[in-house]
C-alpha angles and dihedrals in degrees: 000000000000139000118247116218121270105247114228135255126276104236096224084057085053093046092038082059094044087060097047092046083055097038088046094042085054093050099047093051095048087046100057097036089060095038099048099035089048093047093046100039101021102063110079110220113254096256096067120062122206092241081079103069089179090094087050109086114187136221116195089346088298113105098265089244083062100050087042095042111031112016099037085047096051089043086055099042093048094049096048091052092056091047089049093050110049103039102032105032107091121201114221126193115239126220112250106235098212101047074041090063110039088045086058088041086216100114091034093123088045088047097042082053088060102060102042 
């Protein structure tokens, strides 16, 4: 029993993965970066209350865990998916089943039904 080859890749498949790897990759680091920093810096430890807004410093009238955890993150987030999207996504061009099949002659009674 043999093998039979491995056919390659469509290149469309292998840039389609490039692109999940980097979308993924973005995700994750924003991810982490809200979730850790809110959970280190956005808990107030049990002996203030909230009612002693000496401990809360500000930054632009928002709490600053919040600047640095939630607004910063969605800015960059924000910036680095534009960037992603308008100088890594390639556009390719997808063969059209139907002008793919009459040129190969091989669905032309499917094809002929279709149009009846």
């Amino acid at each position: 029993m043999s093998q039979e080859p491995i056919p390659p890749l469509d290149p469309v498949y292998k840039s389609s993965l490039r692109e999940l790897k980097w979308i993924l990759v973005i995700w994750l680091v924003h991810f982490l970066w809200v979730v850790g920093y809110c959970s280190a810096f956005g808990y107030m430890p049990h002996r203030y209350t909230l009612t002693f807004s000496g401990y809360i410093t500000t930054v632009i009238g928002m709490p600053s865990w919040v600047f640095w955890g939630v607004f910063v993150p969605w800015i960059s987030a924000s910036l680095v998916t534009t960037w992603f999207a308008l100088t890594q996504i390639e556009d390719h061009d997808l063969p059209d089943s139907a002008s793919t099949a009459v040129a190969d002659g091989s669905n032309a009674q499917t094809l002929g039904a279709e149009h009846e």
